[in-house]
PAMAR-168801 format. One record per residue: residue in one letter; y, x, z of N, C-alpha, C, CB in turn. Coordinates in steps of 0.001 Angstrom, whole numbers, plus 500000, padded with zeros to 6 digits. Glycine has a CB too. Layout:
# PAMAR-168801
AYXZYXZYXZYXZ;...
END
This chain:
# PAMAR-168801
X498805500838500000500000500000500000501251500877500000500003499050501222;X502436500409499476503860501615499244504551500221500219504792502151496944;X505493502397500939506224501273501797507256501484501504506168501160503208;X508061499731501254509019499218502214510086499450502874508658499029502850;X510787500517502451511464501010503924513008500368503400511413503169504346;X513816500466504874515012500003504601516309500950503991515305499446505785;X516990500612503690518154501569503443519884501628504067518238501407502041;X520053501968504326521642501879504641522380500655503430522433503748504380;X522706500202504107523570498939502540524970498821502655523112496950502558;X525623499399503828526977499536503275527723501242503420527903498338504168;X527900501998502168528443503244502192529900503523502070527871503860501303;X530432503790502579531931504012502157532252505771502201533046503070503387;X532402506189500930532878508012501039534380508158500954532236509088499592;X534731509599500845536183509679500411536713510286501645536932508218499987;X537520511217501202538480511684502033539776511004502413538758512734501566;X539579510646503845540307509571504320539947508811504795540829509071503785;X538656508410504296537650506894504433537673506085505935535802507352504192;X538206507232506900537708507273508541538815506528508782537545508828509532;X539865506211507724540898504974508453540546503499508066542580505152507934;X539622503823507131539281501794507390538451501701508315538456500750506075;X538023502163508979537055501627510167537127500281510593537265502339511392;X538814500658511227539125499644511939538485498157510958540844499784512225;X539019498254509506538975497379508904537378496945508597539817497669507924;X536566498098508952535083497804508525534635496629510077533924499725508380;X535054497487510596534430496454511631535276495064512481533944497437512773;X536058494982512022537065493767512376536385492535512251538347493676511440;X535596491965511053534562490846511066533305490674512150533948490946509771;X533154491615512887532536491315514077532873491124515348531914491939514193;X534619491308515310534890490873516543534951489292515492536413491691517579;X534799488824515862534685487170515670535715485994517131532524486849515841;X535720486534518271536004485746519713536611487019520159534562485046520780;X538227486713521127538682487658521912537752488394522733539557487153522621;X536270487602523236535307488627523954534638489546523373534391488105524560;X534486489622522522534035490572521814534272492237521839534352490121520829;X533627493196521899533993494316522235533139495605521200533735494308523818;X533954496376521249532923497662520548532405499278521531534015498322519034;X531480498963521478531330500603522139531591502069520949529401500739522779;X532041502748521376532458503864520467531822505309521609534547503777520099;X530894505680520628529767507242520909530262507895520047527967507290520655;X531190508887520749531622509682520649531479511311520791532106509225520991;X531310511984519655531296513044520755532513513691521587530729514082520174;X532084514454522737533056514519523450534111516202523195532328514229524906;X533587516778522236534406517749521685535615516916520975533548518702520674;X535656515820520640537151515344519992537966514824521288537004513919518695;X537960515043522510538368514330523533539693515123523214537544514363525026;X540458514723523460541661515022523426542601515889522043541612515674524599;X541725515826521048542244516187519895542491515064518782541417517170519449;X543066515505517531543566514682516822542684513531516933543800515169515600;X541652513825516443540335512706515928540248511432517030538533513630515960;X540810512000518249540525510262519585541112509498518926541309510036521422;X542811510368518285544174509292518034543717508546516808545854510125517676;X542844508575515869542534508079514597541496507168514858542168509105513599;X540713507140516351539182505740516708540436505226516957537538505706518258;X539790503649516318540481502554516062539813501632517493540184501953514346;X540445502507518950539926501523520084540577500370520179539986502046521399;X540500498973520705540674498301521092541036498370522605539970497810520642;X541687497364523408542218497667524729541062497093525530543729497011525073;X539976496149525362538586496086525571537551496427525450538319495642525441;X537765497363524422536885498195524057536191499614524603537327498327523163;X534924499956524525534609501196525199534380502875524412533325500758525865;X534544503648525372534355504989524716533170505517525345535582505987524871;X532159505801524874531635506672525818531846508342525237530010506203526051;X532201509177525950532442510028525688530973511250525642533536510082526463;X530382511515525195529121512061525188528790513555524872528490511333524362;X527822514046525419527606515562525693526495515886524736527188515950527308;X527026516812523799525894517148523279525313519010523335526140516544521837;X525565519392524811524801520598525229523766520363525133524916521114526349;X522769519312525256521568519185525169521252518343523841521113518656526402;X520052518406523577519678517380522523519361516489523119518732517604521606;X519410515286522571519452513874522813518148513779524078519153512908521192;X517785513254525179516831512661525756516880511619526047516514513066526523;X515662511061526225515434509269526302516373509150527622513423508532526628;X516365510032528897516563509942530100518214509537530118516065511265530815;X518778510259529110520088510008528757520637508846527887520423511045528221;X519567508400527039519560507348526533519568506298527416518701507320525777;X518854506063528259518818505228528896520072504798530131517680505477529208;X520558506211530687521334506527531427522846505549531272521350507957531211;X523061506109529701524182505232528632524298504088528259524234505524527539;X522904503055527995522327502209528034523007501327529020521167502553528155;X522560501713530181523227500795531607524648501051531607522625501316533277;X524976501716531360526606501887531520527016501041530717527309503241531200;X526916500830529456527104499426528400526944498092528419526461499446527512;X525863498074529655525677497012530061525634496490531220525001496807529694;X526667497526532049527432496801533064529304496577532543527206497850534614;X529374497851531814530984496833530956531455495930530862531248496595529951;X530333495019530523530608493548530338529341492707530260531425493316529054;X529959491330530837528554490477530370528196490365529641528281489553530413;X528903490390528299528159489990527111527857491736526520529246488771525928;X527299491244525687526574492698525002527785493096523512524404492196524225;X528007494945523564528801494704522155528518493910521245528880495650521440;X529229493813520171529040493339518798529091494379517641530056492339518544;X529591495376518375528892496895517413528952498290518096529848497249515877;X528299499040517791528243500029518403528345501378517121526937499855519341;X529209502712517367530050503428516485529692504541516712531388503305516556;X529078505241516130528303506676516616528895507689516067526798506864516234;X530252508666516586531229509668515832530516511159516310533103509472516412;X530650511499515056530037512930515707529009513323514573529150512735517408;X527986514597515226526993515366514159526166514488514605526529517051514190;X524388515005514058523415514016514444523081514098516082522081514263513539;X523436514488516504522825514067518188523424512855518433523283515158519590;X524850512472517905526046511399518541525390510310517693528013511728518192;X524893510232516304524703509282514949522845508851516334524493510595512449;X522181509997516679520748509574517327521289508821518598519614511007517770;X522268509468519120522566508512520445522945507350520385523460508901521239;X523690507121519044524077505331518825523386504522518300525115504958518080;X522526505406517570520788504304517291520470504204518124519420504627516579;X520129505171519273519240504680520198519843503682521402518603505890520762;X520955503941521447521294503019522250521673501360521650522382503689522908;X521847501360519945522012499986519809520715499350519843522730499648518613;X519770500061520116518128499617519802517960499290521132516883500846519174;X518536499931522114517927499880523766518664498467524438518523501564524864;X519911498505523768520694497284524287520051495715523761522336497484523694;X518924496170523188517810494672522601516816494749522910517471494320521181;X516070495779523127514662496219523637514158496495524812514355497133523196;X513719495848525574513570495946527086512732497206527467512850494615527676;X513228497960528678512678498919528954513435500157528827511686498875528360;X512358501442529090513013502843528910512976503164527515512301504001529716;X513461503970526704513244504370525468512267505045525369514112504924524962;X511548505450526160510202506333526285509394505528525289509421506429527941;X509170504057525599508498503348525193508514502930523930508531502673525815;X509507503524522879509484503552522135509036504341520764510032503317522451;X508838505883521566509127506750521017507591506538519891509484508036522054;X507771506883518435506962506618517625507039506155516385506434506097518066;X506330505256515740507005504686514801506562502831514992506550505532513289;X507631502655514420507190500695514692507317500103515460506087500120514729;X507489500630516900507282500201518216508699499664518371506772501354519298;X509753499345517808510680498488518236510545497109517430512025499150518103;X510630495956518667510633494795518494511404493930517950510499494526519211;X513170494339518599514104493179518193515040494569517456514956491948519749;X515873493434516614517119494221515718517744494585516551518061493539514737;X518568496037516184519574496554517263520966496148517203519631497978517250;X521718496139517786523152495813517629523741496207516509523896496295518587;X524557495499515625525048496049514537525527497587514629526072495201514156;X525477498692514058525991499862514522526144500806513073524955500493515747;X527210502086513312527978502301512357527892503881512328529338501631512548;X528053504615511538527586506322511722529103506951511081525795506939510493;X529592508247511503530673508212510969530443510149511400532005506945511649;X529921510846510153529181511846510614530494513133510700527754512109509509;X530496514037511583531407514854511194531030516459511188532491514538512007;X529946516419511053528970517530510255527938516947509501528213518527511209;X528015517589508437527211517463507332525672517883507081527875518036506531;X524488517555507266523260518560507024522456517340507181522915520017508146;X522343517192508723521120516634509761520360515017508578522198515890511896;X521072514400508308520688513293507518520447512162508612519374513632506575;X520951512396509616520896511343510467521450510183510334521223511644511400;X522399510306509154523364508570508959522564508286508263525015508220508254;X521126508378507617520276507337506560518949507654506580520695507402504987;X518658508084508039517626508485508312517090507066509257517777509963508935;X515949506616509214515228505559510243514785505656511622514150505220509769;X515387507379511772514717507872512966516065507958513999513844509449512664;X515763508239515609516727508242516742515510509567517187517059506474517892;X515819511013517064515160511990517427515371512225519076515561513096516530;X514671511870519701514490511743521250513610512855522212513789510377521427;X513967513781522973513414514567524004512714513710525400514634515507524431;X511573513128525267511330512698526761510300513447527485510914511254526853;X510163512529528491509374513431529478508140514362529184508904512594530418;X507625513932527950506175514431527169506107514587526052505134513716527216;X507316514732525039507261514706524065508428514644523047506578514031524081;X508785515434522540509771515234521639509960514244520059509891516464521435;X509965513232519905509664511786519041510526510918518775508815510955519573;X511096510710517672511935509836517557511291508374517842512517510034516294;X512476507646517715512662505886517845512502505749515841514919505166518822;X511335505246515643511357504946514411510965504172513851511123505483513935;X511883503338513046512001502083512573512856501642511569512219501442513441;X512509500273510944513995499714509711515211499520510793513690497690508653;X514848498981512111515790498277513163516869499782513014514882497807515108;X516503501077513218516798502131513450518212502608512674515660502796513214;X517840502154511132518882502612510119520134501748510402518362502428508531;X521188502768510153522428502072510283523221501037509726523008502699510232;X523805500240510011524161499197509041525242499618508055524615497971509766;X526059500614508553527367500828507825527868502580507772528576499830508713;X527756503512506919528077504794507393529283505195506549526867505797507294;X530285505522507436531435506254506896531574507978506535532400505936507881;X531721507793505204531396509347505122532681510345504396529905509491504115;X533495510732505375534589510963505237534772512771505309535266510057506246;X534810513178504002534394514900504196535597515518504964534208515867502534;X537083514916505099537987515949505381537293515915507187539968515487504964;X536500514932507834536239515206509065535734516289509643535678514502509367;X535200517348508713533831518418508822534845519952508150531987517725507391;X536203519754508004536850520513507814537060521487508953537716519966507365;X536986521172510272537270522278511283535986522598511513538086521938512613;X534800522656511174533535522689511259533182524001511816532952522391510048;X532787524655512933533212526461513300531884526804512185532926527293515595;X531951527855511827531437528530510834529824528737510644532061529678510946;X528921528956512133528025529308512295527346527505512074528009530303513588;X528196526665512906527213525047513034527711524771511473527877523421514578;X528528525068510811528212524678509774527127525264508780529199524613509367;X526752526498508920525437526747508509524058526262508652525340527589508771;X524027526148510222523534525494511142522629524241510052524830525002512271;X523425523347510335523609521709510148523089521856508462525621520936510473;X523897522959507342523420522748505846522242522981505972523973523563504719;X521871524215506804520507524433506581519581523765506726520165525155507026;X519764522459507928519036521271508603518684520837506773520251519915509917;X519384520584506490519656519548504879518694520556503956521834519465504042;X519095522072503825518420522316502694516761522695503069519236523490501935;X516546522363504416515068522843504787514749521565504647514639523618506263;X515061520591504856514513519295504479513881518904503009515568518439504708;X514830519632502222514462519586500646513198520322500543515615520299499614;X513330521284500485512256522433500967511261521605500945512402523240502436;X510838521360502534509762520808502798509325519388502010509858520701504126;X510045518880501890509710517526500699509308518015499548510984516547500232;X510265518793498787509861518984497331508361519714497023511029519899496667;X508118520477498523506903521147498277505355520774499241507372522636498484;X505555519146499421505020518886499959503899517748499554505740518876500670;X502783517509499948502059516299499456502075515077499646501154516348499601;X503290514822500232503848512913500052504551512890498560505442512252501532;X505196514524498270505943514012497048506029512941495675505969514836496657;X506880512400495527506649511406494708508252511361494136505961510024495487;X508139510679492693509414510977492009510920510164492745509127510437490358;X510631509204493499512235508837494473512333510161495012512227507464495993;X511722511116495818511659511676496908512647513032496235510009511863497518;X511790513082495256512042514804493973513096514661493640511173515119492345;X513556513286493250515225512726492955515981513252493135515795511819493449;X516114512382494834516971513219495510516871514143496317517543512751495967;X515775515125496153515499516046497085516171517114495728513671516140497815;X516083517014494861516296518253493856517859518337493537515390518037492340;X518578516791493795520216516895493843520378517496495382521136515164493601;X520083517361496083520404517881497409520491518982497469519708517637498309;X519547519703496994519227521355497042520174521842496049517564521871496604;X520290520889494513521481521495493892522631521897494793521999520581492924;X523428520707495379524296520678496017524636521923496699524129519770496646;X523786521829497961522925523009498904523472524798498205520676522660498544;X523128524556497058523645526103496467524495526179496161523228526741495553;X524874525036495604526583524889494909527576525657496545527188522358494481;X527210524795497765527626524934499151527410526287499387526904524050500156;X526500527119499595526075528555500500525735529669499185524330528265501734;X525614529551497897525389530176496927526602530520496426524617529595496161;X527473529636495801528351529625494874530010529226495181527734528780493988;X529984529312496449531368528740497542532398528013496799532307530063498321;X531327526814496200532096525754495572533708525449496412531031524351495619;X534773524932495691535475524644495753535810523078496680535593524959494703;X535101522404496447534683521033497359533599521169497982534463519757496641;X533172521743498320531702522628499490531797521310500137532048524464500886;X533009520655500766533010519835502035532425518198501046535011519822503011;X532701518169500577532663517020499621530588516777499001534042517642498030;X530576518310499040529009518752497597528148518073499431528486521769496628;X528221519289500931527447518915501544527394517544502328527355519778502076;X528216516655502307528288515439502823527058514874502325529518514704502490;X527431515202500619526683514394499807524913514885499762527469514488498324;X525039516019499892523740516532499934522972516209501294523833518009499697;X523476516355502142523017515654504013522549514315503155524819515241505706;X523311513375502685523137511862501890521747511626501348524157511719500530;X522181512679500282520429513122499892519115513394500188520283513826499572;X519692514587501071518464514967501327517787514025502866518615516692501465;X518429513434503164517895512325504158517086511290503202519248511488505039;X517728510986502406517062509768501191515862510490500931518027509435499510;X515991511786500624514628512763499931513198511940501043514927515225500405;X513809512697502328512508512790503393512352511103503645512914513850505149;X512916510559503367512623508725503916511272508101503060514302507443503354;X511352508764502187510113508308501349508922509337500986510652507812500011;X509220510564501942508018511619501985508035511914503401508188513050501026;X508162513113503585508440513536504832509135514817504941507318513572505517;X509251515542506126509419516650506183508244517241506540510361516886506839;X508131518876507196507100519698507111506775520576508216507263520371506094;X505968521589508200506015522764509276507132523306509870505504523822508815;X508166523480509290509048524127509906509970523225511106509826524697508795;X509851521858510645510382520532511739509320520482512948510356518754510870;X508142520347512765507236520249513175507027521412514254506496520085512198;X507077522479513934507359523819514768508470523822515760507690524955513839;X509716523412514911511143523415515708511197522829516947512198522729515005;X510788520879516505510366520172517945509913521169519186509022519157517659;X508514521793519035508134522432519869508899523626520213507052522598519608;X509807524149519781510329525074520398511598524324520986510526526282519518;X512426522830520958513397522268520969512756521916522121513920521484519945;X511767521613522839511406520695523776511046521251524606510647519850523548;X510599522966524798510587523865525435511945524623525948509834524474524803;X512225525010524959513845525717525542514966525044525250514267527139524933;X515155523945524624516090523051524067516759523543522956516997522666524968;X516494524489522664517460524796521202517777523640520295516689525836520155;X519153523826519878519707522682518916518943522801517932521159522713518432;X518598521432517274517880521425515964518327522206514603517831520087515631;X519339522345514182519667522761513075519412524744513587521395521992512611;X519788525144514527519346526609514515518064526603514741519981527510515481;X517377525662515717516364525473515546514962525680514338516700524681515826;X515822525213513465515060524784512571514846526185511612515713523468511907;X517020526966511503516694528123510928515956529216511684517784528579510482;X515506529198512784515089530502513132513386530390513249515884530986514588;X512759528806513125511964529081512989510769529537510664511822528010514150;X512149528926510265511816528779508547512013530563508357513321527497507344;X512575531107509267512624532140508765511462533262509009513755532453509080;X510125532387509266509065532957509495507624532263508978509163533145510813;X508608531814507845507701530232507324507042530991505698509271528263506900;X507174532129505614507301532673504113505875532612503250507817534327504175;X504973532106503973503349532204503827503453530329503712502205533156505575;X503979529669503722504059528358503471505157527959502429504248527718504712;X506473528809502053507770528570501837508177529495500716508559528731503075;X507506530611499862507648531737499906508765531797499276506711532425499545;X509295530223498410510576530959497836511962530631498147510579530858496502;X511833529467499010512440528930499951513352529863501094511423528216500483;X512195530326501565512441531301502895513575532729502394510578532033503481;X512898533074500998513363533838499943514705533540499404512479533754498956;X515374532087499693516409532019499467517634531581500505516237531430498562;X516631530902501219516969531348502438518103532330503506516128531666502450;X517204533375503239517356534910503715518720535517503060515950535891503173;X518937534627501374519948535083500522521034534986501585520170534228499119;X521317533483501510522019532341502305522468532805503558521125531137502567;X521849532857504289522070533551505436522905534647505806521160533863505690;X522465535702504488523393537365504058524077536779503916523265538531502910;X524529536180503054526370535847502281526677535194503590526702534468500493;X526125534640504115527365533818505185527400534498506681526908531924505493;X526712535668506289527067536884507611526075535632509042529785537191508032;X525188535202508741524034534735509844523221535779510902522859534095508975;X523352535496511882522491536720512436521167535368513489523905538246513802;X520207535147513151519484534332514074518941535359515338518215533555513225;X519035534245516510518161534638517769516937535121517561517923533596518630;X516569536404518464514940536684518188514299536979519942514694538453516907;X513053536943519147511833537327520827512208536421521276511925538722522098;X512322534932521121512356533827521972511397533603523133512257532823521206;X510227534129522174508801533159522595507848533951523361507879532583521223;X507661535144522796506990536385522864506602536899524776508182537545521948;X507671536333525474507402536745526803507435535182527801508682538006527256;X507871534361527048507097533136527728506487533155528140506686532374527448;X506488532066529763504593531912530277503466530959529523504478531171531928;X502314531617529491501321530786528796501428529509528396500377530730529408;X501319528876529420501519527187529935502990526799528735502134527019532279;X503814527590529000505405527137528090505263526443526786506361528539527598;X503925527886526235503702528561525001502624527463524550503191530254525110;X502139526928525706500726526010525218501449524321524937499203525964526869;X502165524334525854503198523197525432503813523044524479504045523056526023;X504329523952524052505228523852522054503629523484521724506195526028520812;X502911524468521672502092523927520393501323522587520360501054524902520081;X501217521796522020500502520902522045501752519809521018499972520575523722;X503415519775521713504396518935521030504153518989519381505912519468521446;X503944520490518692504503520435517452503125519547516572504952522165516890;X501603519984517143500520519775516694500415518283516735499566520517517346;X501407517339517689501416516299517927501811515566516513502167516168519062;X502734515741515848503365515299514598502310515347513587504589516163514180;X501488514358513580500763514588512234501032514091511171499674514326512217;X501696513656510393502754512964508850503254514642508869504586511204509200;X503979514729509516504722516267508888503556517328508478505795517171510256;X502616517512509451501094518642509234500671518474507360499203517768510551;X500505516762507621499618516312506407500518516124504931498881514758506848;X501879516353505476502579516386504315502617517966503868504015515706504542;X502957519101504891502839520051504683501099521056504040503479520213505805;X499899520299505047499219521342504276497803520201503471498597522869505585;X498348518924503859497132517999503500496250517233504400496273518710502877;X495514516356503915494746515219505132493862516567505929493304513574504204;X493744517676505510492455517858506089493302519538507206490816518178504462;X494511519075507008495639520148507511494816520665509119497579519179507783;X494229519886510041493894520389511267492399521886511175493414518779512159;X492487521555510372491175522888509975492160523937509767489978522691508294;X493027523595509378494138524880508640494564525496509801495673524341507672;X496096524131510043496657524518511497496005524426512693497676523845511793;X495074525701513069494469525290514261495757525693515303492899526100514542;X495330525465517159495802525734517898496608527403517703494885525386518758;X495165528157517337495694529576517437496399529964516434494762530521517572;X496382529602514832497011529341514066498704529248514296496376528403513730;X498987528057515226500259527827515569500911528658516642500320526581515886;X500008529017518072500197530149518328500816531291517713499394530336518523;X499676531598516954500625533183516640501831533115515169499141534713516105;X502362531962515082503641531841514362504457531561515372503738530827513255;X504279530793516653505187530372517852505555532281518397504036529069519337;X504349532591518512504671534517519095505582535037518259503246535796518953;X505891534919516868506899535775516173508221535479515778506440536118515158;X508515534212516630509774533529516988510421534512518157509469531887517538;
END
């Protein structure tokens, strides 16, 4: 059977775009009670970008931390705070920021309908009711989190998104001049999230021609961005994050995500360095990828973290691999149905040791 999946249905791009907001979401206040929560991240606190959210004088901010990657514990934490605000529940919820802020406002418009901890969600399918209308308004470019189905979640046992149609956003504003102060390194960071995504799709066994689509404009993009220091770079990677999220929605991603989790859920490393420091040891799965990679990296003066792993205690070390081995869609996209003969335990081991 082919699935089904949902899509984002209202896009708005353009430099500038971040002043209709107000106007995007004005049809849902409907009644003076009505209110919006706005997830924010909290690096714009007091800079230009607060003065441009279109708050309301009823309306909420949560101001949000993204030293850590997203956890359910925090999800949930935010959750109650929203819903002691007011009696009634928003009527939309506004997720500003890179993908941790875009995962925190899925997950919380999903939690404000779904009874319980978000733990209970973590997976795929397992959400019941639609989430609150909610809106993505990305201001780094890579992660693919504004058209992605997933809310990527750290809980007590496991690193797993919230995954579902309920999940995808209803409305994403994609406004490139936002990603203009972008500091230099997270903007590598974040493209690379995007062009390892291609990567792993285009060379993977879900592939199929939607997927190659836009996995092969993405990666164009991708070089146009870190190859060729296009002139609209800010404009090429918006669009390529766009993409290459569309790429993986109808395949998957691969080993190198799959790996990352487990090292993200152990030491918390942010996903997008995450992701580069572990691809850069991926060259026996990746070879030309990794190979270009490595280019990428030189030109933009990258230096990744090393010996992460190497003096860890056992137990640490046995934990990544139990998290990453957990993901099986990514294994079976990467080496095939019969991938657990391949990737054994020790297998993953000694690629986790040369991190």
């Amino acid at each position: 059977m082919f699935r089904n999946f949902k899509l984002v249905p209202n896009v708005i791009f353009g430099n500038g775009c971040f002043a209709q907001l107000n106007e995007i979401i004005e049809p849902k206040r409907q009644t003076t009670d009505d209110w919006v929560v706005f997830v924010t991240d909290d690096v714009f606190q007091g800079k230009d970008l607060e003065k441009q959210v279109p708050v309301h004088d009823n309306d909420m901010t949560l101001w949000i931390s993204t030293k850590d990657e997203p956890k359910t514990s925090y999800v949930d934490e935010l959750t109650l705070k929203v819903k002691a605000f007011h009696t009634n529940l928003p009527c939309a919820v506004i997720g500003i920021g890179g993908g941790s802020s875009m995962d925190l406002a899925k997950a919380i418009s999903l939690m404000l309908t779904n009874k319980g901890s978000s733990t209970l969600y973590q997976g795929w399918d397992l959400i019941k009711n639609p989430a609150i209308f909610h809106v993505a308004v990305p201001t780094l470019s890579g992660t693919g989190a504004e058209v992605s189905r997933t809310a990527v979640l750290t809980g007590p046992e496991k690193k797993l998104g919230l995954n579902s149609d309920y999940t995808v956003f209803d409305q994403i504003v994609l406004d490139p001049q936002l990603t203009k102060t972008v500091p230099r390194d997270q903007h590598f960071y974040t493209g690379m999230d995007c062009y390892i995504h291609c990567i792993e799709s285009l060379e993977g066994t879900f592939l199929n021609e939607f997927s190659k689509s836009y996995g092969e404009k993405s990666l164009d993009l991708c070089r146009q961005v870190f190859l060729d220091d296009h002139p609209d770079s800010a404009d090429k990677l918006m669009m390529a994050s766009f993409f290459g999220g569309m790429s993986i929605a109808y395949s998957q991603v691969g080993a190198c995500h799959a790996l990352s989790y487990g090292l993200s859920y152990v030491l918390g490393t942010h996903h997008g360095i995450g992701c580069c420091i572990v691809f850069d040891y991926l060259e026996d799965y990746y070879p030309s990828g990794v190979k270009e990679f490595r280019t990428m990296m030189k030109k933009c003066k990258i230096e990744l973290p090393r010996n992460l792993v190497k003096d860890l205690p056992d137990e640490q070390i046995e934990t990544m691999i139990t998290v990453a081995l957990g993901l099986d869609p990514l294994w079976e996209n990467c080496l095939g149905k019969d991938w657990k003969t391949i990737m054994t335990r020790d297998k993953a081991k000694s690629l986790f040791l040369k991190i």
